[in-house]
C-alpha positions in Angstrom: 129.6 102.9 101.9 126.2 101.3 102.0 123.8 102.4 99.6 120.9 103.4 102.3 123.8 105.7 104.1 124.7 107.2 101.1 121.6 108.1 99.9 121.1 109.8 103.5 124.0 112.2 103.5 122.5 114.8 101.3 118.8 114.9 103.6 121.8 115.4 106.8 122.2 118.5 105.0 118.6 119.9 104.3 117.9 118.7 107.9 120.3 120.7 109.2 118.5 123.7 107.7 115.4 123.0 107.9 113.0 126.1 107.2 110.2 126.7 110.2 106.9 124.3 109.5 104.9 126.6 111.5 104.5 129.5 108.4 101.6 126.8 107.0 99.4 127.6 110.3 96.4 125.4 110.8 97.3 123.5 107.5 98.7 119.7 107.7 100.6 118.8 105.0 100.3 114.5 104.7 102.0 112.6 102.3 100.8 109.4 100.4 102.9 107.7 97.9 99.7 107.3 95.4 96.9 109.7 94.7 93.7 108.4 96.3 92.3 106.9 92.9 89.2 107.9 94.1 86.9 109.7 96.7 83.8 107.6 96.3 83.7 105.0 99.0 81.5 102.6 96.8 84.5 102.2 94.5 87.7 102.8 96.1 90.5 100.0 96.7 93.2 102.5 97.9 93.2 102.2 102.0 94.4 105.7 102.5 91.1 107.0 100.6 89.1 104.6 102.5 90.7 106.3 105.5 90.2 110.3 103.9 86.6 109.5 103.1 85.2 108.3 106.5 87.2 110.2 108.9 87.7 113.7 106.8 85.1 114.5 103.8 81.6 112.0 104.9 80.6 109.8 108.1 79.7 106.4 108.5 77.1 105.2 110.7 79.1 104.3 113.2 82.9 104.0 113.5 85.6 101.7 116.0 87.2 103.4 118.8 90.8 102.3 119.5 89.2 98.5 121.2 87.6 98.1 117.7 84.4 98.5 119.4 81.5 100.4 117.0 80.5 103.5 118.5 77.8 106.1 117.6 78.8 108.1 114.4 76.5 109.9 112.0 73.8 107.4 113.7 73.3 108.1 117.6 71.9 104.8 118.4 70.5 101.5 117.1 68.7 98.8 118.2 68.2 95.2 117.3 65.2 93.8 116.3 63.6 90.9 119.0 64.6 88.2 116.3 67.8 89.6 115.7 67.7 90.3 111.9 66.9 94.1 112.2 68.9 97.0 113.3 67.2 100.5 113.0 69.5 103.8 113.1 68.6 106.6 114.9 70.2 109.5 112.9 71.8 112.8 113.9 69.7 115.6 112.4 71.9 117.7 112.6 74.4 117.5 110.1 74.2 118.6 106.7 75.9 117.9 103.6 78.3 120.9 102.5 76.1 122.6 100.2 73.6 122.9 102.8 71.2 120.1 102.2 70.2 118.1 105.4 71.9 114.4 105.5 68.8 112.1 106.3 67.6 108.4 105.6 67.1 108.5 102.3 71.0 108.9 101.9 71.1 105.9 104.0 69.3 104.2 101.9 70.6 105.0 98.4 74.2 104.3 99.5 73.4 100.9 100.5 71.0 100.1 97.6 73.9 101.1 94.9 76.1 98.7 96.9 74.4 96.0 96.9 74.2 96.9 93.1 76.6 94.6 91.3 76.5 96.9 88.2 78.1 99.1 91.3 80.9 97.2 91.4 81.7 98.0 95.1 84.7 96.2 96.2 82.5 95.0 99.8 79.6 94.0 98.2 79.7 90.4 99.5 79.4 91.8 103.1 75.7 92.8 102.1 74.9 89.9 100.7 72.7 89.4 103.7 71.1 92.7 103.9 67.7 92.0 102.7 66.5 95.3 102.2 66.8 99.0 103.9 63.5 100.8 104.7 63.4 104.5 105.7 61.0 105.0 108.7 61.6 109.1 108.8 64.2 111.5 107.9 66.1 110.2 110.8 65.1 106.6 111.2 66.3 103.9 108.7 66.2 100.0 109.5 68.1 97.0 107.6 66.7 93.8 107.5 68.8 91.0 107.1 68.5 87.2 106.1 69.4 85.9 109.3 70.4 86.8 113.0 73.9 88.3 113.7 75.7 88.5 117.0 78.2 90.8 115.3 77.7 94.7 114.6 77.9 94.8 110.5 81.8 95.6 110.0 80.4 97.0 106.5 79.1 99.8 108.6 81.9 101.3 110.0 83.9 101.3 106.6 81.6 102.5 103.7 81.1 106.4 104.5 77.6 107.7 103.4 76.9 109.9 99.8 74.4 112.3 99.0 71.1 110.5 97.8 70.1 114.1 96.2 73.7 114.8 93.9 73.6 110.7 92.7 70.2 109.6 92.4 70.1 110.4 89.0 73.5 109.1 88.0 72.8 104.9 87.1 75.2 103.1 89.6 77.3 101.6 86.2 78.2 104.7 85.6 79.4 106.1 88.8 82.8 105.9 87.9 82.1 109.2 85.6 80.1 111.2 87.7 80.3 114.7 88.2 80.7 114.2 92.2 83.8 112.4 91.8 85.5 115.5 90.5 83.9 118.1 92.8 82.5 115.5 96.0 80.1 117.5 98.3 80.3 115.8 102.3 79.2 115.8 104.8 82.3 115.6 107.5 84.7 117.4 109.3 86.4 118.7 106.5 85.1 120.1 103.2 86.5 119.5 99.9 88.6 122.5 98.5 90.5 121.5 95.3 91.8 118.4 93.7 94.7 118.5 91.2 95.6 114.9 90.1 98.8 113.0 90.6 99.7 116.3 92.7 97.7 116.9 95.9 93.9 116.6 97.4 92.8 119.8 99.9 90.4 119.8 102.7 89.1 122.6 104.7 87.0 122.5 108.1 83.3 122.5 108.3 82.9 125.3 110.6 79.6 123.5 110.8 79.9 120.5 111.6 77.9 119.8 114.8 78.9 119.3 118.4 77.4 115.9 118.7 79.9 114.3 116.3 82.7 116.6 117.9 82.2 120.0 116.4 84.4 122.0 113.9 88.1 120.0 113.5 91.1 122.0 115.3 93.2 122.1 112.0 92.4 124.8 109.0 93.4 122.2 106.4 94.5 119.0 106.1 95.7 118.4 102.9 97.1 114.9 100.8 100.4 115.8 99.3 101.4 113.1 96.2 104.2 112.1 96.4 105.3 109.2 95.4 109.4 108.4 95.5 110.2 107.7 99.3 113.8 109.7 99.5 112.2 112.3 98.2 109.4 112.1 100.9 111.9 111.7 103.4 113.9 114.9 102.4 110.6 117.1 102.1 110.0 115.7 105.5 113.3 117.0 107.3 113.1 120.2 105.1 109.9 121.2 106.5 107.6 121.1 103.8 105.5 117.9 104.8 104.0 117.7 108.5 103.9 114.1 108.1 105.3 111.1 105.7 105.7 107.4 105.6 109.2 106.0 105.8 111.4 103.5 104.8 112.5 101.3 107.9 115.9 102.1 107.1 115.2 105.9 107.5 113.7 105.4 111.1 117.0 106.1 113.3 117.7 109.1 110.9 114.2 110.6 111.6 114.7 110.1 115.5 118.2 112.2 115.6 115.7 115.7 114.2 114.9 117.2 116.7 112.2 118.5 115.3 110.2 115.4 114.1 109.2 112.1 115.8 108.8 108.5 114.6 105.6 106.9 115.1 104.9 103.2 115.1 102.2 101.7 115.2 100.3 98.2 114.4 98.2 98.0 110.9 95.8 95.8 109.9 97.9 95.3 106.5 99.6 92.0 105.5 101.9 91.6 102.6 101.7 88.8 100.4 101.9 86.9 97.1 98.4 86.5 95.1 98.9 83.3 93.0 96.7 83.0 90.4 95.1 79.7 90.4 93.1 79.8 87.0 96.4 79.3 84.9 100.0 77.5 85.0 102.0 77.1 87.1 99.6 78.2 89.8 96.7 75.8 89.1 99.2 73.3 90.2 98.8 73.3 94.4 102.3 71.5 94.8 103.4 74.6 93.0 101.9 77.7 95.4 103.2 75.0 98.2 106.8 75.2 97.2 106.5 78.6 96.7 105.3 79.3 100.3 107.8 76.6 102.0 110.7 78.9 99.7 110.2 82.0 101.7 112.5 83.3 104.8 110.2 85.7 106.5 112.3 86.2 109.1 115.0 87.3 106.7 112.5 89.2 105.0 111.2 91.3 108.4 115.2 91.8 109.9 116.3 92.8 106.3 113.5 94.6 104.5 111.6 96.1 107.4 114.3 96.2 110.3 112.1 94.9 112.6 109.0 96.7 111.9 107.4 94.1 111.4 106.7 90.0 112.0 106.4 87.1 109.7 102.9 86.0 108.4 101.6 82.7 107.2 98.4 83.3 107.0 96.2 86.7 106.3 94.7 87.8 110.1 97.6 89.3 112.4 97.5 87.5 115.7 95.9 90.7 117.8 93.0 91.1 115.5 90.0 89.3 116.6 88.8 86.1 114.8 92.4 85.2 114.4 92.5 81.7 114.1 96.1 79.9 114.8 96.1 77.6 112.0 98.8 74.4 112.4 102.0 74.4 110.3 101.6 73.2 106.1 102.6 69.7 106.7 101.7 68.5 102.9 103.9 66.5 101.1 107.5 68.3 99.8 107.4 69.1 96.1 111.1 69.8 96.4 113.6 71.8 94.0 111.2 72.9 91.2 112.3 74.7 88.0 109.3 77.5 87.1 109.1 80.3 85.7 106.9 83.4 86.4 106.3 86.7 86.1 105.8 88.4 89.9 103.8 91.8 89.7 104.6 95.2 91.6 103.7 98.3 92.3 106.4 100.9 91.8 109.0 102.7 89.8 112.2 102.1 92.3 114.9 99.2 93.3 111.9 97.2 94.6 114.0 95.7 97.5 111.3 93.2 98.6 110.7 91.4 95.2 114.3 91.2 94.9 114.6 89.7 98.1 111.4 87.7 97.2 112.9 87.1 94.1 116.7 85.6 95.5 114.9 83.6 97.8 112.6 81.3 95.1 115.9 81.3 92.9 117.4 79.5 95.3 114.6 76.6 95.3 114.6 76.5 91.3 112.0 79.4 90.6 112.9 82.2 88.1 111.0 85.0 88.8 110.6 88.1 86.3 110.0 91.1 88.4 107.6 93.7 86.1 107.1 96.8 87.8 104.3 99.1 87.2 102.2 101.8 87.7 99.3 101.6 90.4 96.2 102.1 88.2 98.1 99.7 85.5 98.7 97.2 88.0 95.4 97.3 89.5 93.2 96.4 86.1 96.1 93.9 85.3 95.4 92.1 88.8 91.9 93.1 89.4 90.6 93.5 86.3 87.9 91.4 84.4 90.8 88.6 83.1 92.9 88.5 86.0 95.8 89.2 83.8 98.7 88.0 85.9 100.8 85.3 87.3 101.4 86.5 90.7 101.3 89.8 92.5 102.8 91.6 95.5 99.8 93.1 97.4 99.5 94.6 100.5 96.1 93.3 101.9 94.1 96.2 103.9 92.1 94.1 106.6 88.7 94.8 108.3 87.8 93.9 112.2 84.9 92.0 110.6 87.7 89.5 108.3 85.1 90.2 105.4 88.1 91.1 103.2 88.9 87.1 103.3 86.6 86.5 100.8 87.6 88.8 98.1 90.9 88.2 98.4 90.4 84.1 98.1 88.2 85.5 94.7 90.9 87.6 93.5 93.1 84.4 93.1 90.7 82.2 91.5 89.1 80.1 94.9 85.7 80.3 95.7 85.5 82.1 98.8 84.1 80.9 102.3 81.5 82.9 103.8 82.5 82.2 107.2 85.7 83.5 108.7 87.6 80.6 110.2 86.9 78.5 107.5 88.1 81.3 104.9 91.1 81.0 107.1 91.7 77.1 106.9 90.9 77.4 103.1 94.0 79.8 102.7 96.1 77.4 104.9 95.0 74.5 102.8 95.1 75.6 99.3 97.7 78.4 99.4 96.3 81.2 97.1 98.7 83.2 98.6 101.8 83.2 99.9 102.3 85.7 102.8 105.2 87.5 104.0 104.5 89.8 106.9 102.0 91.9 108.6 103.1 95.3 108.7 103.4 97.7 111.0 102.9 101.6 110.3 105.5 103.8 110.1 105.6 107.9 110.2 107.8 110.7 110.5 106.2 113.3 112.1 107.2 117.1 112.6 106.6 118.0 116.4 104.4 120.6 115.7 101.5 118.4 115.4 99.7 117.3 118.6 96.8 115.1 119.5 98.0 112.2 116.5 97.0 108.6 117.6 97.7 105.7 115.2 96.8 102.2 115.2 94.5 99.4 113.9 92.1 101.6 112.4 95.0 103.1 110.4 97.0 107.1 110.3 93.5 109.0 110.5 91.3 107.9 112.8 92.0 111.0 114.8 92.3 113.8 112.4 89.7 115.9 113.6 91.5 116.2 116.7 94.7 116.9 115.6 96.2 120.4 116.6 99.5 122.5 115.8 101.4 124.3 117.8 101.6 127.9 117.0 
């Protein structure tokens, strides 16, 4: 019998007696297979916290409707300067942080003072390296001055939620990381932070408060992040009722479809899997090397066999429907041809790690011998992020932007020096191969029915969360 089937037959029998969803209410139970790392938006990699801090907890400036066009946010207008290197924000004066405290310019301000901070440490900081300096005009009026004229709204703006200038002034930006805030965070957006127990699960309640001009009070009582981190057992809380909604395996899709209580939803991400080569040290220093490693990959095997089809191959880091894709003409370099090196290939996980064996079968076959060492996120993340760069090469899903500013970090992360503009960030990856993509993803949830008004797409599971309803 194969494996995926039988690990299926068990959930068959908690479907089939699946307890009613509708005892939690108003509450939304969502799974994510890590606990957000953190709810600060000036230090957070994860892209489902990204996604809980600007669309539940705070408010950005402005935010992308489904087109990826900016609309009005937490700022009701702007306006350009006549020379094009200011844009001042017209703020809405209504909304106020959860303890009561008015949300004006001044938190503007500090937020994008502490990232532009490097003692910060904010993982975007390169796409304010332009921003010359932010000057508050009135509680409501802020402008930022740049170094030059842009014909592009500031992606940057859309992504890094606002904090309260009043609860972290006094807190020096090197020490964020430990501030009080982090444990108990005070917003300003639809929801309001409840309780946070590590590992386990975050809870959010609505703002009763928040105000009509950003789209009132959220229809759901609570949307809470439920850890959990091993995906058959997401899968069986999922048909047993006790999570509203759960990514899945692509081999669990049909499964989910025959309950008729839950729907699949699809939908495209801007996330592309790949293989960070570290450049500073053997054997990746050696660009015949990352080459061969790149020319040893069968994508297509990789998307009909690991993701069924929910997916398509990549080669390079912008999915083709994003804008400022740039079609980049096949590697046509000179063969290195059966190699014989070994590495050791990074993960994240605790499981069978299908890809990387995949991944792993596929380079043996060209001469590699890859060591697969699995290992926890927050491990994984200072072994590959941190300060020495402490690895060989590394499975990473890459969360992209609309504004491609994530190009440059990511050509950092494996030793290049990054290009500021986007389409020659993109040639450099297609030249020098500091990383070796596999495919860009699409998104994948099981749903229970009882959830209305979910839309899912580019901008990732939760752009519409303060819409979402259940039925009762």
């Amino acid at each position: 019998m194969p494996r995926a089937r039988a690990l299926l037959l068990p959930l068959l029998a908690l479907a089939a007696c699946q307890p009613s969803a509708a005892r939690r209410g108003g509450t939304v139970l969502f799974a994510s297979g890590a606990d957000l790392q953190s709810i600060d938006p000036l230090l957070t990699l994860h892209p489902l916290a990204r996604q809980v801090q600007r669309y539940v907890l705070l408010t950005t400036l402005a935010r992308y409707d489904s087109t990826l066009t900016p609309r009005p946010y937490l700022a009701r207008r702007w306006e350009r300067s006549p020379d094009g290197r200011a844009l001042t924000f017209h703020l809405e004066p209504a909304v106020h942080w959860h303890d009561g405290a008015p949300t004006t310019a001044r938190d503007v301000k500090w937020t994008l003072d502490a990232a532009r901070d490097p003692a910060t440490g904010y993982p975007r900081a390169a796409d304010l390296a332009g921003l010359d300096s932010v000057t508050v005009r009135d509680d409501s009026t802020v402008t930022l001055r740049f170094g030059s004229a842009a014909s592009r709204f500031p992606d940057v703006l859309t992504d890094l939620a606002i904090l309260p200038a009043h609860l972290l002034d006094t807190v020096p930006h090197a020490r964020l990381r430990t501030a009080h805030w982090n444990v108990e965070p005070v917003g300003n957006g639809p929801f309001r932070f409840v309780a946070h127990e590590p590992n386990r699960r975050w809870v959010f309640a609505a703002n009763p408060d928040f105000p009509p001009a950003l789209g009132g009070p959220p229809a759901l009582d609570r949307f809470i992040v439920v850890v959990v981190d091993e995906p058959t057992t997401k899968l069986a809380a999922l048909t047993a009722g006790e999570l509203d909604m759960a990514g899945i395996q692509p081999a669990h899709a049909t499964f989910v479809e025959r309950d008729p209580s839950l729907a699949v939803v699809t939908y495209p991400l801007m996330l592309t899997y790949g293989i960070v080569l570290n450049t500073r040290r053997p054997p990746f220093d050696a660009l015949a090397v990352r080459r061969a490693v790149s020319r040893s990959l069968d994508r297509k095997e990789i998307v009909d066999g690991y993701l069924y089809g929910f997916g398509r191959p990549a080669t390079g880091p912008v999915p083709p429907d994003v804008p400022g894709y740039l079609p980049m003409a096949a590697d046509r370099g000179a063969d290195a041809g059966k190699t014989h090196v070994r590495f050791e290939l990074l993960t994240v996980g605790s499981g069978e790690a299908a890809l990387e064996q995949m991944v792993q079968a596929q380079l043996g076959r060209a001469g590699f011998e890859v060591v697969i060492r699995q290992l926890e996120l927050s491990a994984f993340l200072a072994r590959v992020y941190g300060p020495s760069h402490d690895f060989d090469a590394a499975v990473l899903g890459i969360t992209g932007d609309p504004g491609l500013g994530y190009l440059g970090p990511l050509a950092a992360l494996a030793g290049l020096t990054p290009a500021a503009d986007p389409s020659a960030a993109q040639r450099l990856f297609a030249d020098s191969v500091p990383v070796a993509f596999l495919y860009h993803a699409r998104g994948l949830q099981g749903m229970n029915r009882r959830v209305r008004g979910v839309t899912m797409d580019l901008r990732g599971e939760l752009p519409t969360v303060h819409d979402w309803r259940v039925s009762r």
